[in-house]
N, C-alpha and C positions, 0 to 999 in steps of 0.2 A: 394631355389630350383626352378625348372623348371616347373611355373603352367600352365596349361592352363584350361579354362572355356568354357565349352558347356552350354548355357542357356536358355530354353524354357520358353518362357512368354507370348506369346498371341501378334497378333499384336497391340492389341491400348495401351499395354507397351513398344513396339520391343525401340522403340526411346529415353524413359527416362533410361531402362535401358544401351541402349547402353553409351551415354553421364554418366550416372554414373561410369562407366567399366573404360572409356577413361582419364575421370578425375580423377579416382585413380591408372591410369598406370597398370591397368588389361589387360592381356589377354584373350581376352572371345569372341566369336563365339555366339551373339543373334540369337535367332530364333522364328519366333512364333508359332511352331508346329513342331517335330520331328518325320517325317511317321514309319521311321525303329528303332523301339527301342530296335532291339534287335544288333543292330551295335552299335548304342549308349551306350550300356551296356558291350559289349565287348570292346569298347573305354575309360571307364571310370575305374577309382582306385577309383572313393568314388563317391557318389550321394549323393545329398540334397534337399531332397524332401519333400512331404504331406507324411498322411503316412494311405490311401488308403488300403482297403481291396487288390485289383488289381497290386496296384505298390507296395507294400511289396508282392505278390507272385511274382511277376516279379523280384526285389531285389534278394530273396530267389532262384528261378529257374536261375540267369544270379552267384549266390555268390557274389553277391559286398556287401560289410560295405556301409551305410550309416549314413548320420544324416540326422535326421526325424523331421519336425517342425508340429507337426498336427494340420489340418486346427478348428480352437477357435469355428468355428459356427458350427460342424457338429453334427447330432442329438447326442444326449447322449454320447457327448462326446466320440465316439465311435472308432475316429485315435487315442487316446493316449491311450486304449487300444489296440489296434491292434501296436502300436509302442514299449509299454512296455513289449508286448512277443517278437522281434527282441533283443530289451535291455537286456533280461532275458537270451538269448540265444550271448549275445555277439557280435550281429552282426548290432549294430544301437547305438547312440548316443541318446538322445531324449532330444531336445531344446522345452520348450514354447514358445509359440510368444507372445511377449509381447513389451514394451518400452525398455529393453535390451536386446530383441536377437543380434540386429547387433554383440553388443559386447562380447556379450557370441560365437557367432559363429565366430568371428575370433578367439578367443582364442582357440575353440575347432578345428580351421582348423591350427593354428598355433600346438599345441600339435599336433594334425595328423603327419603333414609335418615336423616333426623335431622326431617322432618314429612314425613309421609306421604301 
């Protein structure tokens, strides 16, 4: 299928991520700051994101499915609860980040894009 990649990362990553993109024959659009996100959310079938009090109401208020990686350091652990009510409601995926996520998240992007 027909992917493309919208990716916000900060400029002092804009560069490694893009050369990552390039050398694995991605499609992807770096950025290091997305002012309008509420075009980006109408532009998008699926987000992979943190999983933010704020960007799960945004998810929520725009309906897109996500997969959610919650940021490891945040106090009490407090994105994978906030990700585990999206999950509970069907509408989020919820990856750890760990020494396996790359792999775990293509598989989960591959499942996606082959049922939708």
């Amino acid at each position: 299928p027909d992917v493309e990649l919208r990716h916000q990362c900060g400029e002092k990553l804009r560069a490694e991520a893009e050369a990552a993109y390039a050398q694995a024959g991605v499609n992807a659009s770096v950025e290091p700051f997305i002012a309008d996100m509420a075009a980006a959310y109408a532009w998008a079938d699926l987000v992979v994101c943190r999983a933010g009090a704020s960007t799960l109401a945004e998810l929520c208020a725009a309906g897109i499915g996500s997969v959610l990686v919650p940021f490891a350091a945040a106090v009490d652990d407090h994105q994978t609860r906030n990700a585990e009510y999206l999950v509970g409601a069907d509408a989020a995926v919820l990856l750890k980040q760990d020494d396996t996520l790359a792999a775990r998240l293509q598989q989960v992007l591959q499942t996606l894009l082959a049922d939708p």
